[in-house]
C-alpha positions, 0 to 999 in steps of 0.5 A: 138056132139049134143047129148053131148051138149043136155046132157050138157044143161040138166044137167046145167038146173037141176042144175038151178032147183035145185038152183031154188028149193033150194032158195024157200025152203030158202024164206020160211025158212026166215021169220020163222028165225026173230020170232025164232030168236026175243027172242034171244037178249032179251036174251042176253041183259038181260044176257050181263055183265056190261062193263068193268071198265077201268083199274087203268093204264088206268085211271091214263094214261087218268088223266094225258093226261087230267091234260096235256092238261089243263096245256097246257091250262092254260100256252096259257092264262097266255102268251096271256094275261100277266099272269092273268087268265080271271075268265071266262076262269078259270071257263071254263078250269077248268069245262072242267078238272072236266068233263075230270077226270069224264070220266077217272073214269067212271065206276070203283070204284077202289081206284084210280078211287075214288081219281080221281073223288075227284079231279074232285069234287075239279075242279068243285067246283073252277069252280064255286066260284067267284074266280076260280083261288084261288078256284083250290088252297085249301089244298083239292085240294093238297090233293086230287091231292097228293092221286090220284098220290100216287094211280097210282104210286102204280099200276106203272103209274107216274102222275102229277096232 
């Protein structure tokens, strides 16, 4: 019995050992590791591919949320306040909407993402007139709304905007 359990314990602390020796062999291999490694996302990084530009789909489905919550907007003011827009919140909204319709065509140079980003160029430029209200309704602004919902209704996506 006592010769099985000294057998036991000799093979259990050589197996230590063997892990003991195993970890140092490790802890020196480590820190040779970074450097080898250190070259390698500078690598990568120079050879990494441009994000990917959002899909026409994706930029029509991100412009009509945008158009939405600006309407909805717009609808919350025109109740508070008896119909009129204050020129201030008119400017606001509409900065918020030309930012919104940015972001949606980031990045793509697509049809749809240039029509889009005619749109914003529109609403920014009624933000800042002295009148925004009257600055948002000019014949290019229809214009450009209409070529951007003809663009996504030619990749398959209803827009309104």
């Amino acid at each position: 019995m006592r010769i099985a359990t000294a057998v036991l314990a000799g093979v259990s602390m050589m197996g230590l050992a063997a892990c003991g020796d195993d970890k140092a062999a490790t802890t020196t291999a480590e820190p040779a590791k970074p450097a080898a490694t250190s070259a390698l996302p500078e690598a990568e990084a120079a050879t990494a591919p441009a994000a990917a530009a959002p899909a026409d789909k994706v930029i029509c489905e991100d412009a009509n949320k945008a158009s939405e919550s600006f309407k909805k907007a717009l609808l919350t003011i025109m109740k508070a306040t008896g119909g009129d827009v204050p020129k201030k919140d008119a400017a606001l909204m509409l900065s918020s909407f030309a930012a919104d319709l940015e972001k949606a065509a980031e990045g793509s140079d697509t049809a749809v993402a240039t029509a889009l980003k005619t749109n914003a160029a529109e609403a920014a430029k009624a933000a800042k007139a002295d009148d925004p209200v009257n600055a948002a309704d000019t014949p290019e602004a229809a214009k450009a709304a209409k070529e951007f919902n003809a663009a996504c209704k030619a990749v398959g996506v209803k827009t309104n905007l």
